[in-house]
C-alpha positions in Angstrom: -12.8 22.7 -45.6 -15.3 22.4 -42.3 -18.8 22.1 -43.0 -20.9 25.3 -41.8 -24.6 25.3 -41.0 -26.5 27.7 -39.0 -26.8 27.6 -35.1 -30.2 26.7 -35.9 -30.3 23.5 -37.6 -26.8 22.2 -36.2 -26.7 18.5 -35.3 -23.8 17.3 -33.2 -22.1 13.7 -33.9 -21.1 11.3 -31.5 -17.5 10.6 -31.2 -16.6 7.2 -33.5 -13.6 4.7 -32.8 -11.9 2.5 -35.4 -8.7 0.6 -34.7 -5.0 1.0 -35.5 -3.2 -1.1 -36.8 -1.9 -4.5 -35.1 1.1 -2.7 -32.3 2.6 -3.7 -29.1 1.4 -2.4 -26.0 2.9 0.6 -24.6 2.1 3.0 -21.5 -0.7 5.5 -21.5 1.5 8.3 -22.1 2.1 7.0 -25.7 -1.1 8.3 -26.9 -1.6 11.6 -29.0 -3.6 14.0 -30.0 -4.1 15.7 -33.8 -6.8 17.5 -36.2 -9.1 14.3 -38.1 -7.0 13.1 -41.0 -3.9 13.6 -39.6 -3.8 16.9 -39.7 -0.9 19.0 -37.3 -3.9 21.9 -36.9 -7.3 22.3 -37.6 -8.6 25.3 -40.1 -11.7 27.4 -40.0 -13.3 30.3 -42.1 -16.4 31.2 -42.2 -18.9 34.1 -41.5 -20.4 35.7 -38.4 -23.3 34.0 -36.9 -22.3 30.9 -38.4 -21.6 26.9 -37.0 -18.5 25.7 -38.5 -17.8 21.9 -37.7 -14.7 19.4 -38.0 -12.9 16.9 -35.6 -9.8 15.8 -33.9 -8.1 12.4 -33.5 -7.2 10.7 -30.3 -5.3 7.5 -30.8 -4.2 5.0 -28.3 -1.5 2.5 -29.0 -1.8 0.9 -25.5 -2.8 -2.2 -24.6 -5.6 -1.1 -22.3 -8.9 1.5 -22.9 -7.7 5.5 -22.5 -10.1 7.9 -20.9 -9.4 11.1 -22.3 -10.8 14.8 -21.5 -11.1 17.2 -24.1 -12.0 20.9 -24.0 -11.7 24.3 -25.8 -9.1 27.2 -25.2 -8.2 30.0 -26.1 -4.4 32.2 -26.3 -4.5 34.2 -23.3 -3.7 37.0 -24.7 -6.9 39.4 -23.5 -8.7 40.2 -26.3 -12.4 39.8 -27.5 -13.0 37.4 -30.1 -10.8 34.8 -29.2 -12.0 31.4 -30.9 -11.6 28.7 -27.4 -14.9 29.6 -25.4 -16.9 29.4 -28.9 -15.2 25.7 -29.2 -18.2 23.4 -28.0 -18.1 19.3 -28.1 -21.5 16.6 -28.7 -22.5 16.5 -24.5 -25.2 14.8 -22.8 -27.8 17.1 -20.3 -30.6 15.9 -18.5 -31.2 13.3 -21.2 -30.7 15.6 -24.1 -27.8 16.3 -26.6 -26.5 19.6 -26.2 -23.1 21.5 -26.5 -20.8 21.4 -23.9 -17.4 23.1 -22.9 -15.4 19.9 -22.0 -16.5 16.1 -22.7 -14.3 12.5 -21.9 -14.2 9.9 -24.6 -12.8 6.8 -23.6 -10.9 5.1 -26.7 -10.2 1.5 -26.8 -6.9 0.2 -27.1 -5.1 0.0 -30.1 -7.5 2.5 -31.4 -8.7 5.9 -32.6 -11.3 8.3 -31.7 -12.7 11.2 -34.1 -14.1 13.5 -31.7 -16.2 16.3 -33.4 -16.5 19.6 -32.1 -17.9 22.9 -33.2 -17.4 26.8 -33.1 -19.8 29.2 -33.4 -18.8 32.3 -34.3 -20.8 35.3 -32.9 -22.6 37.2 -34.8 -20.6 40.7 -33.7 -17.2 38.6 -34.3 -14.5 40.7 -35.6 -13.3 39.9 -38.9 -9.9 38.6 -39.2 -7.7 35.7 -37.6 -8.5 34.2 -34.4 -6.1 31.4 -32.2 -8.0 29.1 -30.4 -6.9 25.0 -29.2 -8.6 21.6 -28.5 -6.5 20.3 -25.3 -6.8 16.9 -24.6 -5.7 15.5 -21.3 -5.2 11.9 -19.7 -2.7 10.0 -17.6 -1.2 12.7 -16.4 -0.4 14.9 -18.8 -2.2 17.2 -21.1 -1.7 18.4 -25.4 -3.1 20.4 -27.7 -4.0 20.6 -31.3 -4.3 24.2 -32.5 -7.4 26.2 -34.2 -7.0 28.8 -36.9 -10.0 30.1 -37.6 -10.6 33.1 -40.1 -13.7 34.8 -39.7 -14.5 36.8 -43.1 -14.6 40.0 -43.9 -12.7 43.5 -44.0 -9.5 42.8 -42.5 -7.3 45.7 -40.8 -3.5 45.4 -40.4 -1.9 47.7 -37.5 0.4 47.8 -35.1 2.4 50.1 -32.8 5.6 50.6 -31.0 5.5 51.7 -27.5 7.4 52.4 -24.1 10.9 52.7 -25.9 14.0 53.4 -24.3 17.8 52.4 -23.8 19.3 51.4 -20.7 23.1 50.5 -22.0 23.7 48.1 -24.1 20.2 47.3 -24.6 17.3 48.6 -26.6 13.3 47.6 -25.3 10.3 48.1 -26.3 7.1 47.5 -27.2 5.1 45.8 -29.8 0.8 45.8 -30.0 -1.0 44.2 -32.5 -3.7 46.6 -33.2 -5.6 45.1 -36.2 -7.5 41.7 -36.9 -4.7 39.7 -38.2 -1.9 37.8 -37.4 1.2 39.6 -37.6 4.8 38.1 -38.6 6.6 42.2 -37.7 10.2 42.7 -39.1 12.6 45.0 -37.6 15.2 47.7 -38.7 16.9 49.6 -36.2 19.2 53.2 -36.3 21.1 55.1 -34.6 22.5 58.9 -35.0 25.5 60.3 -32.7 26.7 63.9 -32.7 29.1 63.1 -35.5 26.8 60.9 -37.5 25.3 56.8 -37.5 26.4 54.8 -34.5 24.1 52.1 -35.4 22.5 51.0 -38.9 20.8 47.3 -39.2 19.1 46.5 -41.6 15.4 45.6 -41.9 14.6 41.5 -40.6 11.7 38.9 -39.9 11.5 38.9 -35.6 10.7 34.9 -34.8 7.4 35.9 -33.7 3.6 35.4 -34.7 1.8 38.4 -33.1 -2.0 38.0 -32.9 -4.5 40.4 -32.8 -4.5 42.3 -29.4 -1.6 41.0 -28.0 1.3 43.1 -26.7 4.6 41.8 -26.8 8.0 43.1 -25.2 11.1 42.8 -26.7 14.9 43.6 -26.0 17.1 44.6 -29.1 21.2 44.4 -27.9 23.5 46.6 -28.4 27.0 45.6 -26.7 29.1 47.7 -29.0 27.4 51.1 -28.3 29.2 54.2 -28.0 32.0 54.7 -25.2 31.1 58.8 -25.1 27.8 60.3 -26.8 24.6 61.4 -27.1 22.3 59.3 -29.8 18.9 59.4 -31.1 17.8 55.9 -31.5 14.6 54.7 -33.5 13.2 51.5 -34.7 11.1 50.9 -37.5 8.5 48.0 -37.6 6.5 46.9 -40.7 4.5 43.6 -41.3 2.3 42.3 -44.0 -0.6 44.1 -45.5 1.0 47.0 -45.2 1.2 47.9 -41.1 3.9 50.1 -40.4 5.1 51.8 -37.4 8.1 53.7 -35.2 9.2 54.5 -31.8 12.7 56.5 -31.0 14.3 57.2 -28.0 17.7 59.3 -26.6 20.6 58.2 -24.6 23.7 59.8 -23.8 26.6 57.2 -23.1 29.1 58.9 -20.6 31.8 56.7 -18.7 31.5 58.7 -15.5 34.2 56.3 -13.8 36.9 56.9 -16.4 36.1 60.9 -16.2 35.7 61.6 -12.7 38.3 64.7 -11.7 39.4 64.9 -14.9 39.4 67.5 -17.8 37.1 64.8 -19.8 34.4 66.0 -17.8 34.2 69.0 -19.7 34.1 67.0 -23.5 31.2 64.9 -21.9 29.1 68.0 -21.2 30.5 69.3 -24.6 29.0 66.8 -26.6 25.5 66.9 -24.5 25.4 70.7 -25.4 26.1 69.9 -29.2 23.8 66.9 -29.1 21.2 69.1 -27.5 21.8 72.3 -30.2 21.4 69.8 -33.0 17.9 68.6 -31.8 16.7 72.0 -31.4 17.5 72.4 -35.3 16.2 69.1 -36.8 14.1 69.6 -39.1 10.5 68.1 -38.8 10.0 64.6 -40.2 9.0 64.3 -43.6 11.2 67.4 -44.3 15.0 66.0 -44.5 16.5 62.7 -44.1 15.6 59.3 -45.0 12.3 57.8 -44.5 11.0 54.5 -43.6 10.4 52.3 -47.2 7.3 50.6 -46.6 7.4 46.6 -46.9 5.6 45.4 -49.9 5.1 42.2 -47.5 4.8 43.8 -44.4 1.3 44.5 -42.4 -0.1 45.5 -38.9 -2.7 46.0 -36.9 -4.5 45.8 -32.9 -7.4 47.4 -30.8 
């Protein structure tokens, strides 16, 4: 766990070097970046208003001294509360030690370098999970270690499905993180025709991590969709701690080309006119059919 102090009394440590291990020399680009112990990311929880404090590890394997520049970022994704501009590093102003945004540590060959850094965490900091990085670059080319930092207390999951629609054989739309956490969404998706389901997959995980605030567009295929109908389609998206939302959309599928001059015309406006009678009689939701099942490990959430 990071140490945490307050703002007030924080002290900032100077960056240490200790060597590696006896290795043969190799090129600049052979150096790397990682959280202090070996660690593949660096955690942080703590309150708002608070200093929390760890490091990361630069090593060099070379055979010569590495200059290396480090700073703090932040996931683009547009949202307050986003953990790289509170990242701060031990920096040298006018003759006094203060916090600065970026700082260069030159490590000595065949050596390692904990750097220490800090984030302070507002006071009016939303509570919840925040993505943040320490980037690291030198000799031409630039890495990252990331931050996960959890600032405590009430947590809201939430999230909602927007702009939907079907063009062919594909299904988009959609996804915003409205809540304070990290979102993992899966996905089930339906579809009813004039003379029943077209389309019925079942609920699954998407291979995404959606954080809070961001918005996300997505494409669902659908290459065997009806030759000749009209369909109600609707997608149901549920995450862990409980977020659940919908979106639907209509289409009529009508192969024009094959139909043109002929007596098929008159089935294709057939089945638009009985698609149309059969919306004008659904029931309300909640009323009849089958409703979403919430996801005992589902969640959601975004502004």
């Amino acid at each position: 766990m990071p140490y945490v102090r307050p703002a007030s009394t924080l002290a900032l440590a100077v960056a240490c070097a200790s060597p590696l291990a006896a290795a043969p020399a190799v090129a600049d680009a052979g150096w790397s970046l990682g959280g202090a112990g070996g660690r593949p990311y660096v955690y942080a929880e703590g309150e708002p208003g608070t200093v929390l404090e760890d490091a990361v590890s630069v090593r060099n394997p070379g055979g010569r001294p590495l200059t290396v520049r480090l700073s703090g970022a932040h996931e683009a994704r547009g949202a307050p509360g986003d953990s790289g501009p509170w990242i701060a590093f031990a920096g040298t102003t006018g003759g006094h030690r203060l916090p600065v945004r970026t700082v260069s540590v030159t490590v000595p060959a065949r050596s390692r370098a904990d750097v220490p850094f800090t984030v302070a965490v507002p006071a009016g900091a939303a509570p919840g999970d925040h993505a943040g990085s320490v980037v690291a670059s030198a000799g031409g080319r630039s890495t990252a270690v990331r931050l996960r930092l959890r600032v405590v207390g009430p947590t809201l999951s939430a999230l909602t499905v927007e702009h939907m629609a079907v063009h062919g054989g594909r299904i988009t739309y959609e996804l915003v993180n409205r809540g304070t956490t990290v979102l993992t969404p899966r996905l089930a998706v339906r579809a009813d025709g004039v003379l029943g389901r077209v389309l019925d997959r079942p609920e699954r995980t998407l291979s995404l991590d959606l954080p809070p605030g961001r918005r996300v567009r997505l494409t669902e295929p659908w290459p065997h969709h009806p030759v000749l109908d009209a369909v109600h389609v609707q997608v149901t998206v549920t995450a862990a701690g409980g977020a659940h939302a919908s979106g639907s959309a209509s289409a009529r599928f009508v192969p024009w080309g094959a139909v043109a001059g002929s007596g098929a015309g008159l089935l294709a406006a057939a089945v638009t006119g009985v698609a149309v009678r059969r919306r004008r009689h659904r029931p309300p939701d909640g009323q009849t059919g089958e409703r979403p099942r919430p996801d005992p490990e589902s969640t959601g959430a975004l502004r």
